[in-house]
N, C-alpha and C positions, 0 to 999 in steps of 0.2 A: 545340350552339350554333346560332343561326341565321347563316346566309350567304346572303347578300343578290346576286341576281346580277341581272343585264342583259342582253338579246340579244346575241349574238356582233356586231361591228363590221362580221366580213369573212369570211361565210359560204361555204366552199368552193365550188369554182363546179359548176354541174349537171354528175352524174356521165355522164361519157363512155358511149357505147353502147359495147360492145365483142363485134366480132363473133368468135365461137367458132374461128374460124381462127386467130386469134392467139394462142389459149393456149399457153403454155409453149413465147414465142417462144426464150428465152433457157434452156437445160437445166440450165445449171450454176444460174442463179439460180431455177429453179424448183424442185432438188433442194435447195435452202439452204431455202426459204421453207415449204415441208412440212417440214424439220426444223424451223424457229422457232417451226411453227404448231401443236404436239402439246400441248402446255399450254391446256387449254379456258378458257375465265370463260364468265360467267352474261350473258343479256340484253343492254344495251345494248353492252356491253365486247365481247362476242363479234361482235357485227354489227360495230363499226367493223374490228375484227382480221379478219373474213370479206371485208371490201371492199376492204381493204388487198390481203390476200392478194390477193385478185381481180386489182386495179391491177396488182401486182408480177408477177403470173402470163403477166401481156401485155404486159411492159417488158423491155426489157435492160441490161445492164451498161453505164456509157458507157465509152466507146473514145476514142483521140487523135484520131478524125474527128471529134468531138462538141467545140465551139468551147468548151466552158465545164472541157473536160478535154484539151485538147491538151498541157497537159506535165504531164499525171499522167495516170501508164497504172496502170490497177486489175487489168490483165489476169493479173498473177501472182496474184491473189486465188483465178481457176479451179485453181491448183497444188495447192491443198489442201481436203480434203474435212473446211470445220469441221462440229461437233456440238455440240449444245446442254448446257450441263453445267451444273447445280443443285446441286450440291455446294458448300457454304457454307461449311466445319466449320475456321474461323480462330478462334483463340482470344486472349481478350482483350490474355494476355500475349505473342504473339507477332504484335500486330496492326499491321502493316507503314503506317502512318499517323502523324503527329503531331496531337495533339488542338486546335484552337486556337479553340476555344468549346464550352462548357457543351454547347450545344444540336446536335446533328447527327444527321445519317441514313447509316447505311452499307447497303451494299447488297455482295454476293458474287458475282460471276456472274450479276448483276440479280435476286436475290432476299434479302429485306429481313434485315437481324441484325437482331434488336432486343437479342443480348448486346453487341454493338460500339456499339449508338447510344446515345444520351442526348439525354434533351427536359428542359432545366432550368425551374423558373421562366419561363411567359411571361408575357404582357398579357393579357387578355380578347379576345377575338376574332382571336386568332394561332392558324391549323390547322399544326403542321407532324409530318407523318404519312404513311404509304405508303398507297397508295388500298385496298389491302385492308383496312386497319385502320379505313377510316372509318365511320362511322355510315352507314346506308341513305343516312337523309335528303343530308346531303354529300357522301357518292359519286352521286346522283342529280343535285347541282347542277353539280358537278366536268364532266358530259358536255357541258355547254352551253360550256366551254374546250379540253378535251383533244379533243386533234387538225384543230379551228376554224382554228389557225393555216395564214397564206398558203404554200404552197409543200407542202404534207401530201402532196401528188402525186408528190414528185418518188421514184426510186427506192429508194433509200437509205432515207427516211424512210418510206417505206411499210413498206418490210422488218420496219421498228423498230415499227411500228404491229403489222403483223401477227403478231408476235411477242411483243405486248406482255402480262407478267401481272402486274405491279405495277406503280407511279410513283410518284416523289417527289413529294408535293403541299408546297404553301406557300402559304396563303390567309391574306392577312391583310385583316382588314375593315376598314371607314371611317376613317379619320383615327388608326391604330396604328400608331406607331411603334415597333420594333425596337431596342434601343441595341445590342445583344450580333450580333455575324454567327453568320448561320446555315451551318452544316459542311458539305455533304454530298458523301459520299465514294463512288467507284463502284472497287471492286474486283476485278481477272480475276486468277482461278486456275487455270491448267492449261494445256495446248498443246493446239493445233490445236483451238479453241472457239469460240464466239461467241458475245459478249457484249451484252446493247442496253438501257444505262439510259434511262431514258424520266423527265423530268422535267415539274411544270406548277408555275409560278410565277405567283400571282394577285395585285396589288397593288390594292385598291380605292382609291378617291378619298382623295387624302388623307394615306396611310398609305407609310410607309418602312422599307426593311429592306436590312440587307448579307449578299449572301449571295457563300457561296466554295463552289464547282465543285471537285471533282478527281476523275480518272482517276489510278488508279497500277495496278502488278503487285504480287501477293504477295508474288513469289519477292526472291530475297538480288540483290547488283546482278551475281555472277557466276552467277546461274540466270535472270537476263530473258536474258542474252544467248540464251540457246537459245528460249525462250517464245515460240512462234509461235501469233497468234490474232487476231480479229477484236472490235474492238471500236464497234459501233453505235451511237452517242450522239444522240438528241434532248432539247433541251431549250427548253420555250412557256415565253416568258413575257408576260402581260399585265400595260402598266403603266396603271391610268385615270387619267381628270383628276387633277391637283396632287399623284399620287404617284411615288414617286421609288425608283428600284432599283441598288444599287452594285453590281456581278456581277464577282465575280472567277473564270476560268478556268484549271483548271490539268493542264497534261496531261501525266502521266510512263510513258506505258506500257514495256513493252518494246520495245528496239530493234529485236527482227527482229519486230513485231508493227505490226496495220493498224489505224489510226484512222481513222475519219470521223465527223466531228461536228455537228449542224444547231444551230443556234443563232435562234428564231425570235420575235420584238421585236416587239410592237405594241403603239404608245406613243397615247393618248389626249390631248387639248387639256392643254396647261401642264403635261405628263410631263414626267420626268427619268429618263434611264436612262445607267449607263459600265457600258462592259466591259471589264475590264482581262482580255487574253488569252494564258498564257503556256504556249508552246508547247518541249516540251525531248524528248520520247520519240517514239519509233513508227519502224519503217523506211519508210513510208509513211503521214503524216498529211494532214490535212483538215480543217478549218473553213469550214464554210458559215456567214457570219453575216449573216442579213436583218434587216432594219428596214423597219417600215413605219407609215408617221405618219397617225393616223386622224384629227388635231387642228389647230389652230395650234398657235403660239408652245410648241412642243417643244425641248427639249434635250438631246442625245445626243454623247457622248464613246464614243470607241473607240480604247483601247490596245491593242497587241500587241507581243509580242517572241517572236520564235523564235530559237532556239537549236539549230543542227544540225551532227553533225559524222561523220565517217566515212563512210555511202552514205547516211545518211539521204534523205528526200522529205520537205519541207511545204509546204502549200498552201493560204494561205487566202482566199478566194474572201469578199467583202462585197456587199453590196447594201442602199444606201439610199435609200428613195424619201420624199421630201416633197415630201407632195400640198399642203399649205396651207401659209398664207402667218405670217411671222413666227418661222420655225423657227431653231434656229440646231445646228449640228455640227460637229466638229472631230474627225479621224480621225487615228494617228501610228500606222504598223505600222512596227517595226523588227528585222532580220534580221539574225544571227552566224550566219555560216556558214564550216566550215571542213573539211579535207581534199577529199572529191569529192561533197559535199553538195551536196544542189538546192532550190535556195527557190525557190515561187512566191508571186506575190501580184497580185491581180486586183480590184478596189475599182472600186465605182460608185457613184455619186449622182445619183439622178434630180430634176431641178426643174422640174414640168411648169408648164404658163400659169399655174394658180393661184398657185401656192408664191412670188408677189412678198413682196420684203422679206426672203429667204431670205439669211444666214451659212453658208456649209458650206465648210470647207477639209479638204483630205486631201495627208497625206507619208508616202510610204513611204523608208526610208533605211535600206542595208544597205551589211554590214562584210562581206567578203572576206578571209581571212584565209588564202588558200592560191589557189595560180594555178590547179586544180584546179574551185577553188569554182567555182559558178556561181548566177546568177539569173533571171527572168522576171519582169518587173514591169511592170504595164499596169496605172495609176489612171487612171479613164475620169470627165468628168464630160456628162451630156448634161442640156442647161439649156435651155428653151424661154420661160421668164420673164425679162420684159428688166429688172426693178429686183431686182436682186440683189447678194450683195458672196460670190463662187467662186471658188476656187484649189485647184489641186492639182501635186501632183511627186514625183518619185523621183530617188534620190542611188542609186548605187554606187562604196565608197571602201573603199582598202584602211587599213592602220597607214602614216602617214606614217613617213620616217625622220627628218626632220629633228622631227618629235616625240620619238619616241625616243631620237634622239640628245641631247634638251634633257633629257629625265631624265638621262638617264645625266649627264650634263655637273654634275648635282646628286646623285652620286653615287649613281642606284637603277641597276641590272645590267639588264642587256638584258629578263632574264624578266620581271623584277618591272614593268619598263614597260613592256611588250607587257599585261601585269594589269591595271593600271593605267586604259590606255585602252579596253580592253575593259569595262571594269565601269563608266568613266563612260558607255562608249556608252549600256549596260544601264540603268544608274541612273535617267538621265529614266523610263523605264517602270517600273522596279519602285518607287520612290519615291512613284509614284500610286495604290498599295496599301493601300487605309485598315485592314493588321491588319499590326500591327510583326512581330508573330511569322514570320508568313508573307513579308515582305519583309527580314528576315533571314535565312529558312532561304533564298530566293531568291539574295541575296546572295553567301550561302556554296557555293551551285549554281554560282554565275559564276566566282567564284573558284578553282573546280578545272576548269576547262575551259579 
């Protein structure tokens, strides 16, 4: 097929000098990033992976001195010496997933099955394929997106860059629409590993697709409790003029296992992008999700729900910037936390002089469900444009009793209305889930917790 591209928006900024004294400031993360980096590719692929490496080689871990990770310490990450594992060998029937469209990609350890995925029926001008699989010509256009995205610098995603031997691609051209959501599936198998799916989602002018994210473990739900491993996740996506992207995130790793995840948005004039983000695994998670608005009059939704209980850690960290004017967003991040669980959430919205006539609200609201729990929550708005309509807040509220007590009083039992209002909490977010299937098995998540 032909794919039809454009110059990158927001071309990484000129690469740092970096003087030789600084190599392998950080040891633990330079003995990770030679393990990630033993997987060669050809040509273009290999350069961006050599520069990475490079970047990460003169970078350190952040630490709780570093303002953007003061309550999430990565530092147990040094405890364990992951290895890189390419062992794929999950068989159909015992493949630890539900299927909830025709069309998906799975991946093992970040290398691709093609016995677990299926491409049904698409449109004309729909790529959806791992970059190894693609034609010359499409894997040549594919560079003028992969790794372009704002923030490619930052640690973490470098890692994933330098590491990287496949990607999910998703190219859809001019004006195709999508009816069916697209799957894809990123599975860790093994302990003490590391994992780093690397996605590029291309939405040309025009054109619309639903696509659904998920992280899971292989193992049975009594073999995650032991699974300890590191799981990497980037995921670009561009959306251009007048096209529109529904993204649903879903992350169930292992409990005693480490999630970090980029999430990187740039939305073109009269985009459409939601992120519906649900967060329930990892002893240690992470959501970085940026947006950045290269257009006017853009529109961007962002859901989340976390779900944490026992020692867990999650963290989701936003950032949106809109630069031009007529923009409008609406952000709701909502947190169940229970036993000695730690939620953070840290949300920004930039509205610099241009961005007049900007809409942008953001709430974050979380459930405490044990004296135990705890939170951190800082939604920040910095606004420098003076015709604007801005708000933002944060709730923390535990189970009323005099709620509880009105069920019971209509005869439900104590447990059943403690359920009850945990799953209404739930429901506004998972509700906004355009695939029933996946907002029922969701449901039924809530329901045993």
């Amino acid at each position: 097929m032909n794919i039809e591209v454009s110059p990158s928006p927001i071309p990484n900024s000129t690469e740092a000098s970096l003087s030789t004294a600084l190599l392998n400031k950080d040891a633990d993360l330079s003995r990770l990033v030679e393990k990630v980096s033993t997987v060669k590719s050809k040509g273009w692929l290999q350069e961006l992976k050599d520069n990475a490496a490079n970047w990460v080689r003169h970078s350190t871990l952040p630490t709780k001195n570093d303002e953007e990770w003061r309550f999430t310490d990565v530092s147990a990450l040094r405890q364990f010496d992951f290895n890189l594992e390419t062992n794929n060998s999950i068989s159909p029937d015992s493949a630890p997933f539900t299927a909830i469209s025709d069309t998906r990609l799975v991946f093992v350890n970040g290398v691709f099955v093609k016995e677990l995925s299926a491409i049904a029926d698409l449109p004309e001008g729909v790529v959806v394929s791992n970059l190894a699989s693609l034609p010359e010509l499409d894997g040549e256009l594919v560079k003028e997106y992969l790794t372009q995205a704002e923030g490619a610098r930052e640690v973490f995603t470098a890692l994933n860059t330098a590491g990287m031997s496949d990607v999910a691609v998703i190219w859809l051209s001019r004006n195709v629409v999508v009816e069916t959501p697209i799957h894809l599936v990123f599975i860790t198998a093994g302990n003490q590993i590391i994992s780093q799916p690397r996605c590029l989602i291309v939405a040309k002018t025009g054109s619309e697709v639903t696509l659904v994210e998920e992280f899971i473990n292989s193992g049975t739900e009594k073999e995650q409790d032991k699974e300890i491993y590191l799981n990497n996740a980037v995921t670009e996506i561009w959306v251009d003029e007048n096209a529109g992207v529904n993204h649903t995130r879903i992350e169930r790793d292992s409990v005693e296992a480490f999630h970090i995840g980029k999430t990187a948005v740039t939305q073109a004039r009269n985009s459409r992008y939601t992120c519906n983000a649900i967060t329930l695994g990892g002893k240690l998670s992470r959501h970085n999700l940026e947006i950045l608005q290269t257009g006017e009059q853009t529109e961007t939704t962002l859901n989340g729900l976390t779900i944490i209980t026992g020692n867990q850690l999650s963290d989701t960290h936003s950032a949106l910037a809109l630069n031009y004017p007529h923009s409008n967003s609406n952000q709701l991040q909502k947190n169940i936390i229970a036993d000695k669980a730690h939620g953070v959430f840290n949300g920004k919205i930039f509205v610099p002089k241009p961005a007049q006539l900007t809409d942008a609200s953001q709430l974050n609201r979380n459930l405490l469900l044990s004296p135990q729990a705890r939170v951190d929550t800082k939604p920040q708005l910095e606004i420098t444009a003076d015709n604007v309509k801005c708000a933002h807040g944060a709730t923390v509220s535990q189970l009323e009793d005099d709620e509880i007590f009105y069920l019971q009083s209509r005869g439900v039992d104590e447990n059943s209305a403690r359920h009850l209002l945990i799953n209404a909490f739930a429901a506004e977010i998972i509700n906004k889930i355009p695939v029933p299937s996946l907002r029922q098995n969701l449901t039924q998540t809530v329901n045993r917790f």
